[in-house]
C-alpha positions in Angstrom: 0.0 0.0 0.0 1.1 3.5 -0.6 2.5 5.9 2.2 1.1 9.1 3.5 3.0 11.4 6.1 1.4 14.4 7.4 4.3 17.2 8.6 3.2 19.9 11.1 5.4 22.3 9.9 6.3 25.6 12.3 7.3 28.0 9.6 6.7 32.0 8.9 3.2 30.5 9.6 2.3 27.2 10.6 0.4 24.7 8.5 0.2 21.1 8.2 1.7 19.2 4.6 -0.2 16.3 3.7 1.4 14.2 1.5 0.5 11.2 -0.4 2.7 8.5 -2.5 1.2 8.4 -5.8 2.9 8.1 -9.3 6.4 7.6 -7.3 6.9 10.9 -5.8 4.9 12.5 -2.5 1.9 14.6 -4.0 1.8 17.7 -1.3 -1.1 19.9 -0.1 -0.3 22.6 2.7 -3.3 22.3 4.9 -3.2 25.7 7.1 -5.8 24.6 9.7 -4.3 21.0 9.5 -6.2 17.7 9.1 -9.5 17.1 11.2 -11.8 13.5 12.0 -14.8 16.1 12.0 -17.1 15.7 9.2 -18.2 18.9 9.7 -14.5 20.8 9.1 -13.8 21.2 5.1 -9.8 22.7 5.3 -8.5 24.3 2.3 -5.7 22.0 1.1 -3.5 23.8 -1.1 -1.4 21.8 -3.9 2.5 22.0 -3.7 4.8 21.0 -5.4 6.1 17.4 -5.7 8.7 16.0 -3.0 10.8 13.1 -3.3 9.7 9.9 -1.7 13.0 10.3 0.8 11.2 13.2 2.2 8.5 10.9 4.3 10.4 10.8 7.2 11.8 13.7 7.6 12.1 16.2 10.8 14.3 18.4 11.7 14.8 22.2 12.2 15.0 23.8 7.9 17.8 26.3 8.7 17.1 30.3 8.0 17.9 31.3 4.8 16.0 28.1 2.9 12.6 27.7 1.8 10.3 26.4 4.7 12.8 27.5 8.0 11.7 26.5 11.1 11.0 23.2 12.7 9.2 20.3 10.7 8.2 17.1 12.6 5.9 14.2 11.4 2.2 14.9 13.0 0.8 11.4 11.7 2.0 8.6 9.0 0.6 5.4 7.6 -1.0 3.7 4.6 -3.7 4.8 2.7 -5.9 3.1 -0.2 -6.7 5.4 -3.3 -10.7 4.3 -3.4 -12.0 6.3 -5.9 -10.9 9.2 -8.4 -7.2 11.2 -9.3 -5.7 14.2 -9.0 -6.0 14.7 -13.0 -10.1 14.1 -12.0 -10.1 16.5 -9.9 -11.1 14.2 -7.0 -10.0 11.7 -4.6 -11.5 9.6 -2.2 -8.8 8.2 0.2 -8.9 5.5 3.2 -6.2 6.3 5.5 -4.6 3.5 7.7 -2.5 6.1 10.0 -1.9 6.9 14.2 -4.5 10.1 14.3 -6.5 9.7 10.5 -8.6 6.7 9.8 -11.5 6.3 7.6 -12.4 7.9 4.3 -11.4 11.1 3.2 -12.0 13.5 0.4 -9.8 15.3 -1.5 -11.5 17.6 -4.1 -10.4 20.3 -6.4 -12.1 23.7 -6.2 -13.8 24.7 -9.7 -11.5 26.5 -11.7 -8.5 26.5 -9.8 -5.7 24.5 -10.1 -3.8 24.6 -7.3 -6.8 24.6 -4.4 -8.9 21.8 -2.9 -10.6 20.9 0.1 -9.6 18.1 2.4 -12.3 16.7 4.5 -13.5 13.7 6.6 -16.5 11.5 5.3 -18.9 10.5 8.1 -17.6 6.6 9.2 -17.3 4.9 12.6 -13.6 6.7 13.0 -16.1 10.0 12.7 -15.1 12.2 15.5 -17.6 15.3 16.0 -15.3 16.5 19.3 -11.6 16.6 17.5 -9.8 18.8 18.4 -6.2 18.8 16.7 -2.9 18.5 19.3 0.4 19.6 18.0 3.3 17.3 18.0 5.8 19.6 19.0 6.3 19.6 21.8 9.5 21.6 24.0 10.5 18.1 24.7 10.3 17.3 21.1 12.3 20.3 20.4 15.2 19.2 22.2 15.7 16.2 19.6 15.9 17.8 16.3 18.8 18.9 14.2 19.4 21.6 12.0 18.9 19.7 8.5 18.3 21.0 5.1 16.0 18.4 3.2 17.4 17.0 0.6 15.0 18.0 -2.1 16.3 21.3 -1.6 20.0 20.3 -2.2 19.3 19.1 -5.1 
């Protein structure tokens, strides 16, 4: 099954990347509310650019001076199924296998724009109507990353 790795990522502003394994590279959205198991909660999901497949487990403190500075850590990870749809459709229905996201999820382009979708929960039993999302950095957390500059970006 493919990957997916969600970083919470503390830069100028913070946001949440998700990032799925699909056509051999990590297809990336910058979520800036970050991910939620509330059905309710649609979250802009904003297409990036590509990363390298490498990039999944990264963390680590991006340096100043190079795109993304400040402290990226891995909010959630796991497998995912592609049920239904592609990104050249426009639409994707996605069951995740991770620590925090389970169930079905949609991904779906916004009408005549290329670059902006929503990202939302579909109601299942992993449904949770009280989430509230918890960072994963924390101070202790802090204390065990390096200054590293990804290797996409050295490239």
């Amino acid at each position: 099954m493919p990957i997916f790795v969600i970083h919470e990522h503390h830069a100028k502003r913070l946001h949440f990347d998700l990032r799925l394994e699909i056509d051999g590279v990590l297809k990336s959205f910058a979520i800036p509310k970050g991910p939620s198991m509330n059905p309710r909660d649609k979250r802009l999901a904003i297409m990036v650019d590509d990363h390298p497949l490498s990039y999944a487990n990264f963390e680590g403190i991006i340096p100043e001076g190079y795109y993304g500075a400040g402290f990226v850590v891995i909010w959630d990870k796991g497998t995912f199924i592609q049920e239904k749809g592609s990104i050249k459709e426009g639409i994707l229905e996605l069951n995740f296998y991770g620590n925090i996201l389970k169930g079905i999820f949609i991904l779906k382009q916004i009408k005549n724009n290329d670059k902006n979708w929503l990202f939302f929960k579909k109601k299942d039993i992993f449904a949770n109507y009280n989430f509230k999302l918890k960072l994963a950095l924390t101070e202790e957390k802090k204390k065990t990353l390096n200054e590293r500059i990804p290797e996409c970006q050295l490239e």
